[in-house]
C-alpha positions in Angstrom: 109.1 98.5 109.8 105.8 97.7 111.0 102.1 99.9 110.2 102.5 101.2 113.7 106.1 102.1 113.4 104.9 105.0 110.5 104.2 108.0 111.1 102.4 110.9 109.1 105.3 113.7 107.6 108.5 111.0 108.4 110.7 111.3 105.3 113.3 109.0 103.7 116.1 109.8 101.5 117.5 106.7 99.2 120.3 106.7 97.7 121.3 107.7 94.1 122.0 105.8 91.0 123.0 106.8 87.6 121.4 105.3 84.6 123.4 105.0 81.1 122.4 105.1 77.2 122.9 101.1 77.5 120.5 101.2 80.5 117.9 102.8 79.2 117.9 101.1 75.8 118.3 97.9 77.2 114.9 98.3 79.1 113.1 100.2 76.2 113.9 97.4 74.1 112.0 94.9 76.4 109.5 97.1 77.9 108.8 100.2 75.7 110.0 100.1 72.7 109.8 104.1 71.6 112.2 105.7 69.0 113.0 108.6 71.9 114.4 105.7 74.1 115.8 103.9 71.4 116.8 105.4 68.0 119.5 108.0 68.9 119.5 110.3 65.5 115.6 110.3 65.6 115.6 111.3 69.1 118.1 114.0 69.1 115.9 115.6 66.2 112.7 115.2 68.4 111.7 117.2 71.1 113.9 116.3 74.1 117.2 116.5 71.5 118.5 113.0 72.5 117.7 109.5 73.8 115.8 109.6 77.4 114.2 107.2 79.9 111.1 105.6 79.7 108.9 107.2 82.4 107.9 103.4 83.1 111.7 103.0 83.4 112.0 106.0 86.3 109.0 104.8 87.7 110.5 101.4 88.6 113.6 102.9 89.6 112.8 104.8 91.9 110.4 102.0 93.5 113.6 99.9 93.6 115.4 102.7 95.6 112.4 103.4 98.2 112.5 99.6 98.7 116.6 99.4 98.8 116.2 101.5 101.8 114.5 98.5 103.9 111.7 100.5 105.6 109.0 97.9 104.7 111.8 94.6 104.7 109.8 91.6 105.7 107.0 93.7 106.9 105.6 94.6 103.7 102.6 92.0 102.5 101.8 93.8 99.1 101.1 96.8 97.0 97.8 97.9 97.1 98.0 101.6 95.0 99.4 103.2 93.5 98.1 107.3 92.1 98.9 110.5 90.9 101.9 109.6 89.1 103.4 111.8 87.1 106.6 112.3 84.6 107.6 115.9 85.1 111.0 116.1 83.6 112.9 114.0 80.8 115.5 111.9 82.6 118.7 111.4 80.0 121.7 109.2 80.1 124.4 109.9 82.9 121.7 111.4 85.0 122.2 110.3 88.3 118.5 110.2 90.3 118.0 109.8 94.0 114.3 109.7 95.4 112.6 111.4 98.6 109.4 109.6 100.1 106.9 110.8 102.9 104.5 109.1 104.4 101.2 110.9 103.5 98.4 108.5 104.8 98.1 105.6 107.1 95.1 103.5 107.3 94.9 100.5 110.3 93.3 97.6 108.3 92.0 93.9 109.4 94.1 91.4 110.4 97.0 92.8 111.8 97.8 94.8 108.6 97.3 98.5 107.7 98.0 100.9 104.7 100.6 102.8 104.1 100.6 105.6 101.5 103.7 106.9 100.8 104.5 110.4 98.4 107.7 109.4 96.2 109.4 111.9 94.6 112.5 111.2 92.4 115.2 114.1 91.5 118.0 114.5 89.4 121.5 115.3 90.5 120.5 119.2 89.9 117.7 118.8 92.5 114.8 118.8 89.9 111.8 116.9 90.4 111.7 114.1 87.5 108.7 111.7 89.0 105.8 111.5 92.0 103.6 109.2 92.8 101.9 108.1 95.9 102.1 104.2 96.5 100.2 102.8 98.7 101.3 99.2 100.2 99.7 96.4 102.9 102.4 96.2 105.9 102.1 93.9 109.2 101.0 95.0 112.4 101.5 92.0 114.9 102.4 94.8 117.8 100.7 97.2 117.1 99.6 98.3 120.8 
């Protein structure tokens, strides 16, 4: 979709995937090596009694979702933003996360471009918020009338 195709309040629903122990370790491992994401017994005695996600880790998931749905495709130039992010809830293995995104701010830029700001919100199969963040991102507008 083009800038001019947005529009303030329009919502999108991704779809859901489920992330494992071996998913999670596998990209703790690499990209945030923590006990709680790696070291089962020590995390089961910590404060979340087991192993969970890096918040990095839900963070880039649910980007990967938003972007699975093809709103932006071959439209999107680049991210520009992104704010407000937050980790509300622990996300553990077998959890199953889906995210909801709204468009909260559009801004018409040079060059046949604008902004699009965009509120993501990721829950868990129990309908409880994990993530939000607002991402903002540089998208065409060659028609814009």
């Amino acid at each position: 979709m083009q800038f001019h195709e947005f529009y303030i309040g329009q919502m999108f629903t991704t779809k859901a995937i489920t992330l494992s122990e071996e998913d999670i370790s596998r990209f703790a491992a690499e990209y945030d090596p923590q006990y709680m994401h790696l070291d089962k017994a020590k995390a089961e005695q910590g404060r979340f009694q087991g192993i969970i996600a890096s918040g990095i880790q839900t963070l880039a998931i649910s980007f990967k979702l938003w972007i699975e749905t093809g709103s932006y495709g071959e439209d999107i130039i680049a991210g520009t933003a992104m704010n407000h992010v937050k980790f509300i809830r622990p996300v553990y293995p077998g959890d199953e996360l889906h995210a909801v995104v709204e468009v909260v701010e559009l801004k018409k830029w040079r060059n046949q471009t604008g902004i699009v700001t965009v509120r993501m919100s990721t829950f868990n199969a129990q309908q409880e918020k994990v993530f939000t963040g607002e991402l903002s991102a540089m998208v065409k507008n060659e028609h814009a009338e």
